[in-house]
C-alpha positions, 0 to 999 in steps of 0.5 A, a space after each residue: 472818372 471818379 476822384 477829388 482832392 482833399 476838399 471839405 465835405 468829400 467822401 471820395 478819395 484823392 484819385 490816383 488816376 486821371 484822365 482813364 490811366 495815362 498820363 495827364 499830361 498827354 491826355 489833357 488835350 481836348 478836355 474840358 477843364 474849369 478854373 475857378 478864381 481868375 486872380 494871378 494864379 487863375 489866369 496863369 494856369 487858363 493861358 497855359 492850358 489853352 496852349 496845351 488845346 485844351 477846352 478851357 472856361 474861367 469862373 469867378 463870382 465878381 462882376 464882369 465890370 472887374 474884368 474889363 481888360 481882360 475879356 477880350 484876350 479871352 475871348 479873343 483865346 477863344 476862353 469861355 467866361 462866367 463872371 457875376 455867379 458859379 452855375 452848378 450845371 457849368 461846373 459839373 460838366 467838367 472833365 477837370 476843376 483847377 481852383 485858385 489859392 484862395 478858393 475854398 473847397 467847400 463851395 457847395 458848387 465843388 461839393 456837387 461836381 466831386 459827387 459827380 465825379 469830376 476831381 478837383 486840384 490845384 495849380 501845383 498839380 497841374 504845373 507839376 505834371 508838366 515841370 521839369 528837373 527837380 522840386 524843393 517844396 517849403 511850406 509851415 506856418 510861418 516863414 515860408 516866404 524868409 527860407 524860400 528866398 534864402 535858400 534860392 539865393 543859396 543854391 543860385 550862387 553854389 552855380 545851381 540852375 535855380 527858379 523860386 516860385 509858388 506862393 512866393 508870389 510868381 504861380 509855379 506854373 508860369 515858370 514852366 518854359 524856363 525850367 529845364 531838366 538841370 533846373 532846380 524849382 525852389 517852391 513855397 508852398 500853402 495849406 491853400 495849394 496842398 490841400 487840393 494835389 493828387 501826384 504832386 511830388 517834391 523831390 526835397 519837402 521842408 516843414 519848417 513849423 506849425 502852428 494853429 492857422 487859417 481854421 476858418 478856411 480848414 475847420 479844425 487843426 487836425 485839417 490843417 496839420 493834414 493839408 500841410 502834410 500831404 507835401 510828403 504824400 507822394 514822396 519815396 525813398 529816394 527823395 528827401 523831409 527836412 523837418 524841424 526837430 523843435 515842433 513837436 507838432 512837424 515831428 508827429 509826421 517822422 512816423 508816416 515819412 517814406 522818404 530819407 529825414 534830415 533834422 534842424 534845429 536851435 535847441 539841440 545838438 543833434 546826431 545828424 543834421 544842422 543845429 546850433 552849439 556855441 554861438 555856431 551853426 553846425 552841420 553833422 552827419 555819420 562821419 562829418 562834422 562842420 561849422 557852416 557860420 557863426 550867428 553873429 553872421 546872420 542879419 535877421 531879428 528874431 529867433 524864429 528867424 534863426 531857424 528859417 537860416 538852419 531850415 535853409 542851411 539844412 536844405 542847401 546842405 542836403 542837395 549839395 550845394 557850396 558850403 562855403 558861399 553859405 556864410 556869404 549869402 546869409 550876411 547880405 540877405 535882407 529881411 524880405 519886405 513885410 516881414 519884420 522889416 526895418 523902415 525908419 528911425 525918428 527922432 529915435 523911434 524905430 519902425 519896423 513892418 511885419 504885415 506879414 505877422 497875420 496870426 497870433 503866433 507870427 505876432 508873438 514871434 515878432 515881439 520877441 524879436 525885441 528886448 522891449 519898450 514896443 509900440 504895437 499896432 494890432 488889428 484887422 480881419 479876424 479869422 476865428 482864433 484867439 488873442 488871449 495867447 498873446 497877453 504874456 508876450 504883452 505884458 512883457 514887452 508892450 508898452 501900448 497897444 494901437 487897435 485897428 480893423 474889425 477886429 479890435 473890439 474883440 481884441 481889446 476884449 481878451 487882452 484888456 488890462 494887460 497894457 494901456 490900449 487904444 482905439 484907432 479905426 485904421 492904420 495911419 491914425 495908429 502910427 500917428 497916435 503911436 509915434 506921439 506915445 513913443 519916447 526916444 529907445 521905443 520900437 513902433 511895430 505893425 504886427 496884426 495878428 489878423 488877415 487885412 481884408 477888411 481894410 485893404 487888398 491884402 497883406 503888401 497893401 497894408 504893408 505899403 500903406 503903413 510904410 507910407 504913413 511912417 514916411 510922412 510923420 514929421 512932414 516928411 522932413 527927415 529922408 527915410 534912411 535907416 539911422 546906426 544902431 548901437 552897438 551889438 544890435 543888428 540892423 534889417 534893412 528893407 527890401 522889395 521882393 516879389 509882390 505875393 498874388 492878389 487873389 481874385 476871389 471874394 471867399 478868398 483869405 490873406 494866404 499866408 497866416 490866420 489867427 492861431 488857437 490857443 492850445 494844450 502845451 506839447 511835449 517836445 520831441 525826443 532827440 537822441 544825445 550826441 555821441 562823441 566820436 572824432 569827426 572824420 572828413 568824407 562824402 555827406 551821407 544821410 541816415 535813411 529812413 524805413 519805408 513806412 507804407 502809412 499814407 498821411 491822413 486826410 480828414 474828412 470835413 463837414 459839408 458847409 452850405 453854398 455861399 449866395 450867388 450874386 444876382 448878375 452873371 455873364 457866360 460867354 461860351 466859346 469852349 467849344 470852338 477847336 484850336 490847334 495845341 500850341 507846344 512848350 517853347 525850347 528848354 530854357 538853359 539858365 544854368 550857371 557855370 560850375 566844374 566839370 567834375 562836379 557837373 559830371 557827378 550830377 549828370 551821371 547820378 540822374 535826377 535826385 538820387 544819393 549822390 545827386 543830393 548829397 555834396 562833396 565837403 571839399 579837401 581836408 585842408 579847408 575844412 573847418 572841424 572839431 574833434 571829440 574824444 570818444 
């Protein structure tokens, strides 16, 4: 049973068979499987496979002291536990490897169980062996998270059967007893996750952008670009990539696509797809054309923001959904919390949290976001990128830079002269020193730029703290309720969400965003030019693409040497006991009402196919359409 995923260092190729040529799903009782990294995800994924009578052991680096009140459920669900080091002999007498999101796959103790043969994968992999109905997989290097819960909120109220998890925060795989065939899985995805599946498989993949990211985790560009693609991997003809027209970095990929492409985009008018064109979004296909809503509809700042609502539009558009809710959820969606969220107005001051900003250019996004006068609060765990791309986005629209973490030094080295910059150490004396620089009409904005690893738990926990601090300014006096904006402007309200997963692993890297590179400009893609017609109303059809028998390039990586071990460890071996394999409880039915001719439609077209995914835009007097002449 030779195979791998695609981790750093391995020469073998990702397997396409596992388990000697059945399917794992009915082979993977009995077999010995690892899970590295016992956070959320490792966790999940060690319950539902011992369910599944499997022989499971857990392994993660930290002491057992971490651990406390969890050891006796595992043992108790007769799990073996290594905690305090990774033994190699306990790795490589595995059938199977599940790694946590933020397990590197270039461990030395990966690297000699895949020379043994045994494959390595991740969670999605194993959920999407055991998952049923469809799956809507979004991933990019910046938001994810936005588009992901916009468009859940899109489907769910079109009367769709919808589930929204992943990276998101809620594991894939604890969600697989609710999902039934109806069931639509609407999945963020990260680099972390789709470097390491095999068959993993959605039916809809979404590339929304991508930038230089996480390197100190994939090495190199080329590696990351690479994981970021394997989400089209395995798809087919009858399954759908929306892909983002702007990047020329995603539209390298249109080439190596064998499934059906649907474009997006805010800087052209396209032939087919959703785009903008006089102040509206526009849906277009072969012999349709329709405006969805207007811009002045969306409540979110930022360009970049825009296009995580087009990818959404296009998304919802694609699978069918009711495109008459669209502008209605898009209205009342909240900024999602940590990213780029409103959290208070003094003294005429605002405040806004995009801890979520963890690379160079989700900072420069956020920037843009306003028109100027922006206190900057920068810093933290740097990742091997540089900031020397930030300095015009600075002189811009920066009027003080407030440096925090360990990576300020060498923050203040390559943007030093651009704008005045000071030393703070940590996070509340920054929005402390900023809100005795700021003058009534300025913007206070946390934006890092960097991982939060040095200071705090993750990227919410820095989120929270900075939060905190800004409730507390002025003694707390004021209550923290969002002031009118002027007019014209357009105001984010906070919002929780779901709290991300805290991953439990001491390798492990913010999962979201890294700093970026700088890099040579790319031309953008070429688009074809509108062709005028009179648009006629009709079935949505989509333009279909060639099948390409190009596989997506994995890249092999250097074999890094093996982290230190820590000197203390506890194995508490109980795999080998026998149980009894608990099954999957019953189908959950969570489906919302919807017409029986429209229901009828989707249950006679089977899962994901043409008429499946595609709407009816309803009779022509609701439509809204512009005609063109020839």
């Amino acid at each position: 049973m030779r195979g791998s995923s695609s981790g750093r260092g391995s020469d073998t190729p990702s397997p396409r068979v596992l388990f000697g040529g059945g399917s794992p799903a009915e082979e993977i009782s009995g077999k010995r499987v690892l899970v590295v990294g016992l956070g959320r995800t490792g966790l999940a994924v060690a319950r539902f496979l011992n369910s599944k009578g499997v022989r499971v052991t857990v392994s993660d680096s930290r002491p057992p002291a971490h651990f406390q009140r969890l050891i006796g459920e595992l043992v108790s669900s007769e799990i073996a536990i290594e905690m305090g080091q990774h033994e190699e002999s306990i790795f490589c007498r595995q059938d199977l490897i599940v790694v946590s999101p933020g397990v590197d796959l270039g461990l030395g103790v990966l690297e000699s169980a895949r020379e043994q043969g045994v494959p390595v994968v991740s969670e999605i992999e194993i959920a999407g062996w055991f998952l049923r109905g469809r799956v809507v997989g979004i991933t990019g290097s910046n938001g994810k998270t936005t588009t992901t819960t916009l468009l859940g909120e899109i489907l769910s109220a079109s009367g769709f059967a919808v589930q929204v998890g992943g990276n998101i925060g809620t594991p894939l795989i604890s969600q697989l007893e609710s999902a039934s065939e109806k069931t639509l899985s609407v999945v963020e995805l990260s680099s972390f996750q789709l470097e390491a599946i095999d068959r993993f498989r959605p039916h809809m993949a979404v590339l929304l952008n991508l930038t230089p990211d996480h390197l100190d985790r994939h090495g190199s560009l080329e590696r990351y670009e690479a994981a970021k693609g394997n989400i089209f991997r395995n798809q087919g003809p009858e399954d759908c990539a929306v892909l983002n027209a702007d990047d020329p970095r995603v539209m390298k990929f249109v080439g190596s696509l064998r499934s059906r492409l649907v474009l997006f985009s805010r800087r052209q008018k396209l032939l087919e797809g959703v785009f903008v064109e006089d102040g509206e979004v526009v849906y277009r296909t072969r012999n349709l054309e329709r405006v969805i809503l207007s811009l002045s509809q969306i409540p979110l700042l930022g360009p970049h923001n825009l296009e995580n609502v087009l990818a959404a539009v296009a998304a919802a558009a694609t699978v069918g959904a009711d495109l008459k809710v669209i502008p209605r959820v898009v209205a009342r969606f909240k900024a999602v919390e940590h990213r780029l969220e409103f959290v208070r107005e003094l003294n005429g001051v605002k405040f806004y949290n995009d801890s979520k900003a963890t690379n160079v250019d989700a900072t420069a996004k956020s920037i843009s976001a306003f028109e100027g006068n922006v206190l900057l609060i920068l810093g933290g765990k740097e990742k091997g990128g540089s900031f020397r791309s930030l300095r015009k986005n600075i002189e811009e629209k920066v009027k003080g830079i407030f440096l925090v973490g360990a990576a300020a030094e060498r923050i203040g080295t390559e943007i030093s002269g651009v704008t005045k910059i000071i030393h703070c150490g940590e996070l509340t004396k920054a929005v402390h020193a900023a809100f005795q620089e700021a003058r009534r009409g300025d913007t206070v904005l946390l934006a890092p730029a960097c991982a939060s690893f040095d200071q705090f738990e993750n990227f919410e926990h820095r989120g929270r703290v900075f939060k905190e601090a800004v409730s507390h300014l002025a003694g707390g006096s004021e209550p923290v309720v969002p002031a009118p904006l002027p007019p014209g402007e357009v105001q984010v309200p906070p919002e929780v969400s779901p709290a991300a997963e805290q991953v439990s692993h001491p390798d492990s890297v913010d999962r979201p965003e890294a700093p970026s590179l700088e890099s040579t400009p790319l031309s953008p893609p070429t688009v074809p030019e509108v062709v005028e017609r009179t648009v006629k109303p009709g079935r949505i059809q989509f333009a279909q693409m060639p099948p390409q028998s190009k596989e997506i390039p994995v890249p092999r990586e250097p074999d890094p040497s093996a982290p230190p071990s820590e000197p203390t460890s506890t194995v508490l071996d109980v795999s080998a006991l026998t149980r009894r394999t608990a099954p999957l409880e019953g189908e959950a039915e969570s489906a919302k009402a919807e017409p029986e001719q429209a229901q009828a439609e989707r249950e006679s077209a089977g899962p994901f196919s043409p008429q499946t995914w595609t709407g009816n835009i309803g009779k022509k007097k609701k439509h809204k359409r512009r005609k063109r002449r020839r």
